[in-house]
Structure formats: C-alpha cells, structure tokens
KOLGU-40639 format. One record per residue (C-alpha): x, y, z; residue number from 0; residue in three letters. Coordinates in Angstrom, 3 decimals. Each point is the difference from the previous one (the first is absolute). Layout:
// KOLGU-40639
{px: X py: Y pz: Z nr: NUM rest: ALA}
...
END
This chain:
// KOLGU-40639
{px: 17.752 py: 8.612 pz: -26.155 nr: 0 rest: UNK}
{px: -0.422 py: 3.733 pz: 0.184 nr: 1 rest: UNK}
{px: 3.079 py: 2.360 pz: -0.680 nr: 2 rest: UNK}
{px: 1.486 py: 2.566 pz: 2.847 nr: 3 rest: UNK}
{px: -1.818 py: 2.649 pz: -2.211 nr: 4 rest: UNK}
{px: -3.127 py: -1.621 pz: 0.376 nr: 5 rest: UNK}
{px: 0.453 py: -1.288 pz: 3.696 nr: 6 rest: UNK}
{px: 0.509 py: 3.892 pz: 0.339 nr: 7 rest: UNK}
{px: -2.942 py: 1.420 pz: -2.016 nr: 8 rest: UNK}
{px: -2.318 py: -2.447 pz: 2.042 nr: 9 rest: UNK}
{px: 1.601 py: 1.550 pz: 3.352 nr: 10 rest: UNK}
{px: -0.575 py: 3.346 pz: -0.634 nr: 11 rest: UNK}
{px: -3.246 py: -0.582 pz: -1.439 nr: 12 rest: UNK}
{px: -1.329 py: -1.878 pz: 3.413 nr: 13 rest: UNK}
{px: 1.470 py: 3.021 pz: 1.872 nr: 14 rest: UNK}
{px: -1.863 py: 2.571 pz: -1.948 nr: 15 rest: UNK}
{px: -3.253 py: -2.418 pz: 0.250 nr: 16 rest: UNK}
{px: 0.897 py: 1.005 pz: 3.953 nr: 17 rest: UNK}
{px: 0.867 py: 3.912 pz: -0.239 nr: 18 rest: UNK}
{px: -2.888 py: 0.045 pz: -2.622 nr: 19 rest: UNK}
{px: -2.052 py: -1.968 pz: 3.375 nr: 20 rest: UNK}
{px: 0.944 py: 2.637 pz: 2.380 nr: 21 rest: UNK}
{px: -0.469 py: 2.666 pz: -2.004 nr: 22 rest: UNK}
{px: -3.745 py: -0.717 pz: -1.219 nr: 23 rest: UNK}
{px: -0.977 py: -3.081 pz: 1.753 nr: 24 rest: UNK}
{px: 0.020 py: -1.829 pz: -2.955 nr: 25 rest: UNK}
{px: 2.389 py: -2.612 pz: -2.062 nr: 26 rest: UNK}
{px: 1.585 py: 1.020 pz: -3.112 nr: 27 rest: UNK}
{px: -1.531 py: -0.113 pz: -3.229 nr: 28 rest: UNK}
{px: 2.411 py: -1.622 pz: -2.394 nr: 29 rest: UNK}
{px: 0.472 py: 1.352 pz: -3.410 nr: 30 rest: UNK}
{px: 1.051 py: -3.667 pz: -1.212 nr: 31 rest: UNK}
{px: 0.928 py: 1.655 pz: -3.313 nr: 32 rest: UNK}
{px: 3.250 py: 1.196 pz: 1.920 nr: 33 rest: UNK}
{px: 1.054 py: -3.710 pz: 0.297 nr: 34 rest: UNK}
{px: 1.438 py: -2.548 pz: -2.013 nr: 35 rest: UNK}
{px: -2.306 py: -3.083 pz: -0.846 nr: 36 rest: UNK}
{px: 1.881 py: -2.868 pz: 2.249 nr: 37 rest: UNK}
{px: -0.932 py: 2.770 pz: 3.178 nr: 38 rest: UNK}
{px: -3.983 py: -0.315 pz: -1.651 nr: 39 rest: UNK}
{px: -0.122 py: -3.526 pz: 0.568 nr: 40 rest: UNK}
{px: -2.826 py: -1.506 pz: 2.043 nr: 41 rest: UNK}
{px: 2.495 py: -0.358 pz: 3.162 nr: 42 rest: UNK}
{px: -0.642 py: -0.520 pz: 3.866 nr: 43 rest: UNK}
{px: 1.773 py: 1.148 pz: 2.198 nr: 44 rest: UNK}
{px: 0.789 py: 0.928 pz: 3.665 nr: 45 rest: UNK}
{px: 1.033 py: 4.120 pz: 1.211 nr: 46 rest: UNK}
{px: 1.803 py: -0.518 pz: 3.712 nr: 47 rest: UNK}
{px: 1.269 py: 2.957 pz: 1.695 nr: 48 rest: UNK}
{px: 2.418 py: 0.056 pz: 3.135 nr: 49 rest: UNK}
{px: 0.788 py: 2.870 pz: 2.776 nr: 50 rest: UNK}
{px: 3.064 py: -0.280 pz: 2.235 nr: 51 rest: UNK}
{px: 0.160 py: -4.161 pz: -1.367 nr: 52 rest: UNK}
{px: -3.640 py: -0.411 pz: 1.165 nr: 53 rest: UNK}
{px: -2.999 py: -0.567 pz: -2.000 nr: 54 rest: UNK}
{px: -1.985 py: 2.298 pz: -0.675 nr: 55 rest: UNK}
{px: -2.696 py: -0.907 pz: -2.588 nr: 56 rest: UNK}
{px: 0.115 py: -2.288 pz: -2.744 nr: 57 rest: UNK}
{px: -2.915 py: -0.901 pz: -2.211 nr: 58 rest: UNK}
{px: -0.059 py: -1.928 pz: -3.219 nr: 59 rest: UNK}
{px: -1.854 py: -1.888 pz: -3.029 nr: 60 rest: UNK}
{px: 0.504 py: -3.858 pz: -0.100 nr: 61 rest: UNK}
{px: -1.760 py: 0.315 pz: -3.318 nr: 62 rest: UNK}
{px: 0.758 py: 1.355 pz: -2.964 nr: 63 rest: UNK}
{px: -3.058 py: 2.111 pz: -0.453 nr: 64 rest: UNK}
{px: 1.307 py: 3.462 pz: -1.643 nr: 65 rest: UNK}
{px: 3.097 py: 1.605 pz: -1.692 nr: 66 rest: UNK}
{px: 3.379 py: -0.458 pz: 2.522 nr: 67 rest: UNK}
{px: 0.036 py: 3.840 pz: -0.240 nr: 68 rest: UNK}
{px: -3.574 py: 0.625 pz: 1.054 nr: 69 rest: UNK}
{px: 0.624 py: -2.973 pz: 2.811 nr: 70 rest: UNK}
{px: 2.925 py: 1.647 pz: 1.648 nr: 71 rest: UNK}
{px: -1.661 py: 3.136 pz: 0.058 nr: 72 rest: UNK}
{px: -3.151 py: -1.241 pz: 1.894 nr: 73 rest: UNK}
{px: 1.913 py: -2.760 pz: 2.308 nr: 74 rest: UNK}
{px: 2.350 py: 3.180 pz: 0.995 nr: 75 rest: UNK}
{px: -2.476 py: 2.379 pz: 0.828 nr: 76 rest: UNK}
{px: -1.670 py: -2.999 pz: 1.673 nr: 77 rest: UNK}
{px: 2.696 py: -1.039 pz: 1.636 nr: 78 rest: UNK}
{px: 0.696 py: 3.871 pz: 1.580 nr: 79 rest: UNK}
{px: -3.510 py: 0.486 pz: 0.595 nr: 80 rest: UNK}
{px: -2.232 py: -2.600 pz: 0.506 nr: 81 rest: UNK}
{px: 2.053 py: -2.986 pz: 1.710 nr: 82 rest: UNK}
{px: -2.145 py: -0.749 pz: 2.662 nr: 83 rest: UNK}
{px: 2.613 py: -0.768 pz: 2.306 nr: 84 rest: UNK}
{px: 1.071 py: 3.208 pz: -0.426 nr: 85 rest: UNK}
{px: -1.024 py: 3.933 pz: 0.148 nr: 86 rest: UNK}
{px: 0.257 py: 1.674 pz: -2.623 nr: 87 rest: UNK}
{px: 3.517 py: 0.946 pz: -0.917 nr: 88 rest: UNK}
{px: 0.788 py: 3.646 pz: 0.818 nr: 89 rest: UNK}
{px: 2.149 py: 2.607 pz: -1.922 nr: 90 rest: UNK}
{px: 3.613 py: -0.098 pz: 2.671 nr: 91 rest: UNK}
{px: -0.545 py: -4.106 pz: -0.339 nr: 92 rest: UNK}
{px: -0.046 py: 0.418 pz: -4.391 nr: 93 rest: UNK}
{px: 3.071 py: 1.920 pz: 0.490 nr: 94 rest: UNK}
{px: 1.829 py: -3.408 pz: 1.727 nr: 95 rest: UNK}
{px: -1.984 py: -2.751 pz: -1.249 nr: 96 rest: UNK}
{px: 1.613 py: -2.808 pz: -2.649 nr: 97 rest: UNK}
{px: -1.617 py: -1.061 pz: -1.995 nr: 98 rest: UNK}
{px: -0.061 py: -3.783 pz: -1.767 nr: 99 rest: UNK}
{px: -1.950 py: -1.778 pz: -3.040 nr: 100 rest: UNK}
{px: -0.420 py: -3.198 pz: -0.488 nr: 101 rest: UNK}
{px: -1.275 py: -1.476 pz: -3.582 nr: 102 rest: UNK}
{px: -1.471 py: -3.404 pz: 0.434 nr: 103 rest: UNK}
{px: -0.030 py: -2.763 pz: -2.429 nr: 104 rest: UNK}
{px: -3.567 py: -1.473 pz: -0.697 nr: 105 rest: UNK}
{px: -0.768 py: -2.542 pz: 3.035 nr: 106 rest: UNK}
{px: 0.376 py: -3.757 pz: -0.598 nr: 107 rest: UNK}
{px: -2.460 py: -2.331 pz: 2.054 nr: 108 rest: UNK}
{px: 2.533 py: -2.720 pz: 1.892 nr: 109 rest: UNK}
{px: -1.213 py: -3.602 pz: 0.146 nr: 110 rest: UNK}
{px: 0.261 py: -1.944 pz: 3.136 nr: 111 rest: UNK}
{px: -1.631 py: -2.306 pz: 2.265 nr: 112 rest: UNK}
{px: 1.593 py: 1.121 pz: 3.556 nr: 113 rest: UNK}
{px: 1.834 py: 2.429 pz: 1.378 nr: 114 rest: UNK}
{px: 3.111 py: -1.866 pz: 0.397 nr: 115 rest: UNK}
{px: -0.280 py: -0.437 pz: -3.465 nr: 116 rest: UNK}
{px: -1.251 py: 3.665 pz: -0.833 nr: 117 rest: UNK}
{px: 3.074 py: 1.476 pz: 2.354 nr: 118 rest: UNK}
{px: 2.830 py: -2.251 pz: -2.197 nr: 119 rest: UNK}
{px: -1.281 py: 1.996 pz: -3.119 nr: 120 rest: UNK}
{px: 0.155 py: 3.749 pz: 1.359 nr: 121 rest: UNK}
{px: 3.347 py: 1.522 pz: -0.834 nr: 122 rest: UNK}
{px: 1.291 py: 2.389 pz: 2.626 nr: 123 rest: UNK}
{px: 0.969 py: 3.541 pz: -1.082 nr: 124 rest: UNK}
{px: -1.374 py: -0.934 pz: -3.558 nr: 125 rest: UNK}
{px: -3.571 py: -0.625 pz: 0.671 nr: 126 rest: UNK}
{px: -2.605 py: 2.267 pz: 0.978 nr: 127 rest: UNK}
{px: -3.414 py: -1.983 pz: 0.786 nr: 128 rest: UNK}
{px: -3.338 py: 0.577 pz: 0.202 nr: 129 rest: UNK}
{px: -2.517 py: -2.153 pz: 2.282 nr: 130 rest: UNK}
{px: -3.926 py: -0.376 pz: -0.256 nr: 131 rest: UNK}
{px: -2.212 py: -1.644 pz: 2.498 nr: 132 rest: UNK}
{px: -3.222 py: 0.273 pz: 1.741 nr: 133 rest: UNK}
{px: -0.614 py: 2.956 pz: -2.337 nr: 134 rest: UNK}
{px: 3.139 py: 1.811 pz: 1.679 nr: 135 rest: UNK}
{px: 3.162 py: 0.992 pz: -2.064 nr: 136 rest: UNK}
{px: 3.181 py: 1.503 pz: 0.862 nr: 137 rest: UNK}
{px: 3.405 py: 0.407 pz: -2.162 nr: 138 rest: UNK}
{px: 4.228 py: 0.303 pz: 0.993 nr: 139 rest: UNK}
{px: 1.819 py: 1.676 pz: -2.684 nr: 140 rest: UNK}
{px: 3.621 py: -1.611 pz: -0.523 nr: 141 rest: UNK}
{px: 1.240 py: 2.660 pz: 2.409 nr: 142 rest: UNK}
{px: -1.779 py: -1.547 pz: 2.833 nr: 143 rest: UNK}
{px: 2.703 py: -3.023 pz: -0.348 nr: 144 rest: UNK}
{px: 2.286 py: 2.704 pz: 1.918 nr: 145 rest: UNK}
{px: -1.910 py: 0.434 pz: 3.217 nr: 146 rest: UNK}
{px: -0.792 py: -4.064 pz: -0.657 nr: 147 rest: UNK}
{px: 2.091 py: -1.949 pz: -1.500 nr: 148 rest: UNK}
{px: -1.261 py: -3.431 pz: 2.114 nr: 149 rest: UNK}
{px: -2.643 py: -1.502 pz: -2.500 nr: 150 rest: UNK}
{px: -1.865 py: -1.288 pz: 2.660 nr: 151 rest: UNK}
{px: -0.261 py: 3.413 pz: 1.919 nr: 152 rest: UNK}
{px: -0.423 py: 1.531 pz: -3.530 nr: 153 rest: UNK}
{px: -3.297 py: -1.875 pz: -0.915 nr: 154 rest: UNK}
{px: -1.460 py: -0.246 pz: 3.651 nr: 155 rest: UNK}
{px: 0.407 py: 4.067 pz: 0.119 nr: 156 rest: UNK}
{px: -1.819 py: 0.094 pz: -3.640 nr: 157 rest: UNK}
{px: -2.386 py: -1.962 pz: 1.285 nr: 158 rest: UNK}
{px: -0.525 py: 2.584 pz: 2.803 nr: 159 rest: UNK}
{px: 0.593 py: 2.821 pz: -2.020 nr: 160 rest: UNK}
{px: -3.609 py: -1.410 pz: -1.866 nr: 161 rest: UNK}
{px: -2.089 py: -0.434 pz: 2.761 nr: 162 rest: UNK}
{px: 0.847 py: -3.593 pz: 0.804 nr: 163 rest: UNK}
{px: 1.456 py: -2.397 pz: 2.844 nr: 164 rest: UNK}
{px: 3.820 py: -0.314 pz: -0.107 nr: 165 rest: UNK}
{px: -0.189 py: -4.132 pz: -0.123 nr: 166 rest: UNK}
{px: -3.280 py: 0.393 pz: -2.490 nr: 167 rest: UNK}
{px: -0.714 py: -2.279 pz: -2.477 nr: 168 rest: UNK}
{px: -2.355 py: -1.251 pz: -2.367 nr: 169 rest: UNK}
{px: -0.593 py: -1.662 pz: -3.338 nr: 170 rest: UNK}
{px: -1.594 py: 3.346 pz: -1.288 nr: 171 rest: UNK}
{px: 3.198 py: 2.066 pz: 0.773 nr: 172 rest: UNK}
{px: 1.613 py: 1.025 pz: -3.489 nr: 173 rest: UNK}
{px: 3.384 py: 1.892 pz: -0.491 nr: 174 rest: UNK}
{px: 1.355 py: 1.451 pz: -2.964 nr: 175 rest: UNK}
{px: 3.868 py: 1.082 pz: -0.131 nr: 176 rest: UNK}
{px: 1.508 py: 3.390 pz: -1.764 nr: 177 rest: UNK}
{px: 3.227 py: 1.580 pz: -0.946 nr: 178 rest: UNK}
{px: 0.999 py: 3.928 pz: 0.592 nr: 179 rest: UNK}
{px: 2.058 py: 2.569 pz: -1.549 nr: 180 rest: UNK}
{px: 0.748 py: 2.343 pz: 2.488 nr: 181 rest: UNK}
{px: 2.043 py: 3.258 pz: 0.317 nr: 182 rest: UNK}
{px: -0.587 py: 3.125 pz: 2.042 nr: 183 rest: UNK}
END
C-alpha cells in the first residue's frame, strides 16, 4: 500500500520523533504540510523497536484517532520513552535500536459462539486480534504469529496478555481481527 519512498519517509520520521525525545524530552511536532495527503490520513498504527533481536518498547494506536504522521511520531517517542515495561531508552541504545511500524487496518468485530468456533476463524500470520473482557483488553500485532504460531497458544497468551485466565471464557468476551503493513 505505501511505496519504499514512503515506507522510508515514515522511518526516518519515527526516528527523529526519538532523537527529537532525547534531545528535549518531548515527541516531534509534525509539520504535516511536508507530507503527501495518503500519509494525512486518519491511520493507526503500531512503532516497535528492537535491541540485539530483543524488544525493547513498542507502543501503538488500535484506533485511528489522528494523522498517520502525527501517530508515528507520538507511538515512537512513546514507544522509546514511556513503555512501561521498559526504562527509558538511552542515547548508546538509539544508536543500535531498529526500529519497525506497523499500519493497522480498521478492526473488524468476529462473530462466534465458542472458542472452537472463534479459533477456526483466526488466520495465523495474517491476523492480529484484539480481546475485551471483564473490562480488560490486550492486542498481538501480526508479528506475534512468529513467537506463536499455535492458535491455541496464540489466543490463551492474548488472553493473558489482557489480564485474563488462559482457559477464560465467557459470553461477554468480544474479538475483533486486523491486518498490518509492516516494514522497518
């Protein structure tokens, strides 16, 4: 969907959101005017960065709620800086870190009536999910599919991931399905 040029333009501008983050402990402002319109669209999207093959922060929108420019800008500084599972990413880690976007499709609510019958609809590597319970929510991008590509062990670590039993189920529980494109 988005050309090399583009793919690149987004790059650089998440990695300037993060020297910009270092710099002034701040994200980027984005001068949208610099853009092209299709990078203006209302876009969500996910900013993961890596060290040495590890994670090392990775925050995103599952919502379109602002420009794709403005969104890559905030989820990268978020992701360097404010990833609570991580500290705060220091100036030798920038210098090593890779650095990964991923721009969702809007989410599509699944219909089922069990899980047997929710796990023959998820498509591995393709898919990434999102599951709501309880008042707990928790996402896998399409990436995940890598470190899982078992459905079952997929959705019972989502189901962690938000907060809930691995075997938990309910008639409230909801899932909605997305699509990525990714490049880093």
């Amino acid at each position: 969907m988005y050309s090399d040029k583009q793919r690149e333009q987004l790059l650089k501008l998440a990695h300037d959101s993060i020297r910009h983050g270092l710099d002034s402990g701040h994200p980027l402002s984005v001068n949208t005017s610099e853009y092209e319109e299709s990078l203006n669209e209302k876009r969500a999207c996910f900013v993961t960065l890596h060290l040495d093959g590890e994670l090392r922060g990775c925050i995103g929108s599952l919502e379109a709620h602002r420009k794709l420019v403005d969104d890559i800008a905030h989820n990268a500084f978020s992701a360097a800086f404010q990833d609570p599972r991580f500290p705060p990413l220091t100036e030798p880690e920038f210098e090593k870190v890779d650095i990964d976007i991923s721009i969702l499709t809007p989410p599509v609510a699944m219909q089922f009536s069990s899980e047997p019958e929710l796990l023959d609809q998820i498509r591995p590597g393709v898919d990434g999910l999102i599951i709501e319970d309880q008042g707990r929510r928790g996402t896998f991008l399409p990436s995940v599919w890598e470190q899982l590509p078992d459905k079952i062990q997929f959705l019972m670590h989502l189901k962690m991931k938000a907060g809930l039993s691995p075997q938990h189920w309910s008639d409230s529980l909801t899932v909605s399905r997305y699509e990525t494109e990714s490049f880093g």
